[in-house]
ZAMARGU-4260 file (C-alpha; in steps of 0.2 Angstrom, whole numbers, plus 5000, padded with zeros to 4 digits):
<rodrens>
0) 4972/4889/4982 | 4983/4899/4994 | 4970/4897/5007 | 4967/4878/5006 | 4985/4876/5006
5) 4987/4885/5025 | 4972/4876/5030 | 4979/4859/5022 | 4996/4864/5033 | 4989/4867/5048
10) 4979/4851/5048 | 4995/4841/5045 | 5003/4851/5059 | 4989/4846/5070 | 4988/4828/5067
15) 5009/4827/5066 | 5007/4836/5085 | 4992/4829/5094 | 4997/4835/5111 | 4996/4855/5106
20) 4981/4861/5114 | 4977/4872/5097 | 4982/4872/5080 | 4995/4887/5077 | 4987/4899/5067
25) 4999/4900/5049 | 4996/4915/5037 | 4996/4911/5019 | 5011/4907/5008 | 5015/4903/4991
30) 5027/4895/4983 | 5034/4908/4969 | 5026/4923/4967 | 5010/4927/4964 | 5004/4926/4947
35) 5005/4942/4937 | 4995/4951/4925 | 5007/4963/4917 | 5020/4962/4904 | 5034/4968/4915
40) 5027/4956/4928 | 5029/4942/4917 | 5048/4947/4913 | 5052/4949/4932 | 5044/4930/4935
45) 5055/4924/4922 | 5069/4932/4929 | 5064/4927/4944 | 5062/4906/4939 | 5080/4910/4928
50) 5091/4918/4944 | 5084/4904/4957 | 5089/4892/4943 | 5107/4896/4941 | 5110/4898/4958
55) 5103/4880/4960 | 5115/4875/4948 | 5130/4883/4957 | 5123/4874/4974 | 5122/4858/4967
60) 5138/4860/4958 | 5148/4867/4972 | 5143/4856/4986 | 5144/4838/4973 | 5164/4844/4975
65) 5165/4849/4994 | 5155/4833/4999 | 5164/4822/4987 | 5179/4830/4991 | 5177/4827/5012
70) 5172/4808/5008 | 5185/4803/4996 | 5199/4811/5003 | 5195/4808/5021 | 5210/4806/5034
75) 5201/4790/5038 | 5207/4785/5021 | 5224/4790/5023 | 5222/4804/5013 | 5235/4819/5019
80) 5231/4837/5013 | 5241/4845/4998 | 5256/4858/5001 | 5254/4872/4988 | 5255/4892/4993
85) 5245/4896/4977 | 5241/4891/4959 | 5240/4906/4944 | 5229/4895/4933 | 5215/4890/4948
90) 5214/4908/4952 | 5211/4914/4934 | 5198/4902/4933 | 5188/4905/4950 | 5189/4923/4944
95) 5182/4925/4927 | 5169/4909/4929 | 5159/4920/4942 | 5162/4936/4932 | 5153/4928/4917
100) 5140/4920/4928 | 5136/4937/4935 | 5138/4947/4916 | 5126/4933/4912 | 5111/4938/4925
105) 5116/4957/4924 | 5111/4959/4906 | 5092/4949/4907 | 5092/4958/4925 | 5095/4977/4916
110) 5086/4975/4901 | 5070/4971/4914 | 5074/4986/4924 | 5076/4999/4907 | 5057/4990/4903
115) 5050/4995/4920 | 5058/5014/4920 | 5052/5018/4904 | 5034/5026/4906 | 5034/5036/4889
120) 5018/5034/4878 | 5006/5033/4896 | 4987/5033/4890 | 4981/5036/4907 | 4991/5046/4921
125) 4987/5044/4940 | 4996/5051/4955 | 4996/5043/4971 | 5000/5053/4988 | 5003/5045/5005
130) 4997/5051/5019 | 4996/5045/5037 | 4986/5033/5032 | 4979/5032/5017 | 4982/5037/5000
135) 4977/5050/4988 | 4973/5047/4971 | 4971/5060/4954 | 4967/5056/4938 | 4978/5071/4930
140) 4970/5068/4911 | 4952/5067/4919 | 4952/5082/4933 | 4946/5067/4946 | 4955/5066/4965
145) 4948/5055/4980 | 4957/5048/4995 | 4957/5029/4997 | 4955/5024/5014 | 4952/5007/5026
150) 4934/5000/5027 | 4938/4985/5040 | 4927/4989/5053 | 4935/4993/5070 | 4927/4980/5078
155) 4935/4967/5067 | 4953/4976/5073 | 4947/4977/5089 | 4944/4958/5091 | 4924/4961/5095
160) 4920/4953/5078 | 4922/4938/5066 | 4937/4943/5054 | 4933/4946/5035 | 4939/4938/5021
165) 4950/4954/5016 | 4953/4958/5033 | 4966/4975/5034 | 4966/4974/5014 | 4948/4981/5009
170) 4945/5001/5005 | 4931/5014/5005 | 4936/5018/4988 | 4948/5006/4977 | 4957/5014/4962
175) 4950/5010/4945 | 4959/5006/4932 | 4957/5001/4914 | 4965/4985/4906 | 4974/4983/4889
180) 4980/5003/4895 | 4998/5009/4899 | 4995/5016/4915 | 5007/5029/4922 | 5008/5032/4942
185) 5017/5047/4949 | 5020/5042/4968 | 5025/5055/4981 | 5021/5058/5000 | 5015/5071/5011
190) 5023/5067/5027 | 5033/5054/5029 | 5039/5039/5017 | 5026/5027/5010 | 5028/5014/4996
195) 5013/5009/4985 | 5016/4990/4982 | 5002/4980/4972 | 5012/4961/4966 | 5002/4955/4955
200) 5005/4972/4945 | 5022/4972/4947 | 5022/4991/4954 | 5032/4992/4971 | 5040/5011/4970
205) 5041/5023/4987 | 5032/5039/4989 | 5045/5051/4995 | 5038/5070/5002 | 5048/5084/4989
210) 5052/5069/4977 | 5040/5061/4962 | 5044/5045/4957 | 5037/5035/4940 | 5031/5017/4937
215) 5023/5011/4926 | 5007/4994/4922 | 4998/4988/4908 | 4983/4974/4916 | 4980/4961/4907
220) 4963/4955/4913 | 4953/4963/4926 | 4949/4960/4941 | 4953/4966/4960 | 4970/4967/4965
225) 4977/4970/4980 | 4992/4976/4991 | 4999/4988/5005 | 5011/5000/5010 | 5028/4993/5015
230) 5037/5006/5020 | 5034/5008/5040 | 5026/5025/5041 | 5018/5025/5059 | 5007/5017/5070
235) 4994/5013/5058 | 5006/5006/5044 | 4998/4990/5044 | 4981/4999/5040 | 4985/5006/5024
240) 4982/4995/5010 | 4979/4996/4992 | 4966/4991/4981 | 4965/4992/4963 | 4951/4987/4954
245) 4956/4984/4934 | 4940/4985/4921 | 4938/4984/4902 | 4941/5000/4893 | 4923/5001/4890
250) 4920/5000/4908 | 4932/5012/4915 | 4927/5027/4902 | 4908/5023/4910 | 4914/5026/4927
255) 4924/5041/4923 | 4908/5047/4917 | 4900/5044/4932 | 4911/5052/4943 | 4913/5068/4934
260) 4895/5069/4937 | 4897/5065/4953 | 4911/5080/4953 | 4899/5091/4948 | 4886/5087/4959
265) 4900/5090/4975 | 4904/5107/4968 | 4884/5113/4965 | 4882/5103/4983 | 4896/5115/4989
270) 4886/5130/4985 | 4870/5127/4995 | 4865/5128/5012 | 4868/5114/5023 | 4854/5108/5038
275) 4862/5102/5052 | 4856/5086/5052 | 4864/5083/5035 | 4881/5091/5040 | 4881/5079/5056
280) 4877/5065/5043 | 4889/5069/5032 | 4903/5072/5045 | 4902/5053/5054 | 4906/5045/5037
285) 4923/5058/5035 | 4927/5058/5052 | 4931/5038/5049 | 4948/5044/5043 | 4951/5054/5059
290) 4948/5041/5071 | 4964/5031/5069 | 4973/5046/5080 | 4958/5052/5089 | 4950/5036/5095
295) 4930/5032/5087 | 4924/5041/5101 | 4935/5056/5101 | 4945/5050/5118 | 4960/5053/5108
300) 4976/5043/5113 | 4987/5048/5127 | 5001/5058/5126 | 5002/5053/5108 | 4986/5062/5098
305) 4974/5074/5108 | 4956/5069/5111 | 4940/5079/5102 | 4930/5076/5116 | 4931/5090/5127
310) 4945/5098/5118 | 4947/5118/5119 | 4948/5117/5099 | 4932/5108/5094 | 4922/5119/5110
315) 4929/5136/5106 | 4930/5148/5092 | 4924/5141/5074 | 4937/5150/5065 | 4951/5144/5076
320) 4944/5125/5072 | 4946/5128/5055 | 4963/5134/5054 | 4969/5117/5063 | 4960/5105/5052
325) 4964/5114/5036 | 4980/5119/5039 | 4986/5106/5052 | 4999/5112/5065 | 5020/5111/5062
330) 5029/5101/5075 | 5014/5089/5079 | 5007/5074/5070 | 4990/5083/5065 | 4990/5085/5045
335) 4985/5101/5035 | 4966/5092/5027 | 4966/5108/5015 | 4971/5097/5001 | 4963/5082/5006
340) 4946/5087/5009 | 4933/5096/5000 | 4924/5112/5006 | 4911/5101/5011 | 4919/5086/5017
345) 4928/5100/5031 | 4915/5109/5034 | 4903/5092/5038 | 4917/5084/5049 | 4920/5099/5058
350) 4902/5103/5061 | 4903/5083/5069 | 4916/5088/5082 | 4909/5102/5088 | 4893/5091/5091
355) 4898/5076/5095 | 4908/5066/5109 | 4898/5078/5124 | 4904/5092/5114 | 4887/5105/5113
360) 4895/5119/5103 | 4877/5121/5093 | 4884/5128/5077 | 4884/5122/5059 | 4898/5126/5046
365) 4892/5128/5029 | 4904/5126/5013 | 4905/5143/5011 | 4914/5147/5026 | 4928/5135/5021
370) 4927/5142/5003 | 4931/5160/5012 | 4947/5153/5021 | 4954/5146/5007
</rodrens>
């Protein structure tokens, strides 16, 4: 509906203004907000629809007098403007009218807020991490973690593709949720502020590095939902965005299921030897998340993140390699991955830039040698 409406606009714009070359290019819009699918989003709709209401009553009120006042008593008239330094019972009265219009949206206004801090009796608990750029989810109850990160292909960013119909707002790995649930989120940062934001669930609450914030939903209906970070947390702040895809009860206790298995299978994956071919596999899909700093090719960006290709890291001693991925280094933009990635995960990615980019170091990490450092 939102979609047809920008088209419809456009359209209009270009039949009202024939003599422009193209028609502008409008994002979609809405005319409220969108429509919710939590309790607490109902509430703050209504809220919403009651606040814009009284506020229309006190413009329509306000300006009947001042324009009725300007045409009726205009000099044209012969009208002449009153003498009077002040009256005691016109003060008491423009005083305590807005003091009761205010007492009136505070107590619907604090009664909504109470509702949405209150995260007591949680079936399900999830907390969310930001990092640069991507988010971190684990299911504390379920012993499940995995990092959430953009899927639109570069080429689509780069303008050397056909935009998507979820263009900047798609992931590798959405988080699942179940419906008819009280779900509990737990929201902090590792670097710098983020804030996880999803409307149509009414959660908008920042992460904050040292500090945990709560929030809390209960979906109605599922469905995919989407949103983004809005807090601007660096260069790639646009490319963050969040996906939550809400299922039956049913449904979402099947796919924990599944990705305990899946758990399991990581952790008895982590114990065997590696080929190379696999490691260099496995390492192209996790360095995705390292080429928003280091480029898709390793060439890095300049003066701002160092390039992989040629690099004295990624060409000299293993150990040393490790150390900088897993660890990070202080004072630079380059992130400790220890607690982001699995003993697999870093051991594929930094086997793929050592070999990779021109860089011929030859040498394959296995899972257990992460496993040792840690």
């Amino acid at each position: 509906m939102l979609m047809s409406r920008s088209k419809l606009s456009a359209a209009i714009i270009g039949l009202a203004v024939p003599w422009l070359p193209v028609v502008p290019a409008m994002a979609d819009y809405g005319l409220n907000l969108p429509p919710p699918v939590s309790p607490i989003g109902d509430e703050i709709l209504s809220l919403h629809n009651l606040i814009m209401l009284i506020c229309l009553i006190i413009f329509v009120v306000v300006f009947s007098f001042m324009f009725y006042s300007i045409y009726a008593h205009r000099k044209s008239k012969g009208h002449k403007a009153a003498q009077f330094s002040h009256s005691t019972r016109l003060e008491i009265v423009w005083s305590v009218i807005p003091f009761v219009i205010l007492v009136g949206m505070a107590i619907p206004s604090t009664a909504t807020l109470i509702r949405m801090e209150d995260t007591s009796q949680a079936d399900v608990t999830v907390k969310i991490t930001g990092y640069q750029w991507k988010w971190r989810y684990e299911y504390l109850d379920h012993g499940i973690a995995f990092n959430s990160n953009l899927s639109t292909p570069r080429d689509q960013i780069e303008n050397r593709s056909a935009k998507g119909d979820n263009y900047l707002l798609e992931v590798d790995r959405p988080l699942v949720l179940p419906t008819d649930t009280k779900v509990r989120f737990l929201i902090t940062a590792n670097d710098v502020i983020h804030s996880w934001w999803v409307p149509e669930l009414a959660v908008k609450k920042d992460g904050i590095p040292g500090f945990i914030n709560e929030i809390w939903t209960l979906i109605k209906k599922p469905g995919i939902y989407r949103g983004q970070c809005t807090e601007l947390c660096g260069k790639d702040h646009g490319f963050m965005p969040v996906v939550v895809d809400a299922r039956s009860p049913e449904d979402f206790q099947a796919w924990l299921a599944a990705n305990k298995q899946e758990a399991a299978a990581d952790a008895s994956a982590a114990m065997a030897e590696w080929s190379m071919d696999d490691l260099m596999a496995k390492g192209k899909e996790i360095y995705g998340a390292c080429a928003a700093c280091h480029g898709a090719q390793g060439e890095g960006v300049p003066n701002v993140f160092p390039p992989i290709a040629g690099s004295a890291v990624a060409t000299g001693p293993v150990a040393q390699h490790l150390e900088v991925v897993m660890n990070g280094r202080d004072g630079t933009a380059m992130q400790a991955f220890k607690g982001q990635l699995s003993d697999t995960e870093i051991a594929a990615v930094v086997t793929y830039q050592r070999n990779s980019f021109g860089n011929s170091a030859g040498d394959a990490v296995q899972p257990a040698d992460v496993k040792a450092l840690r």
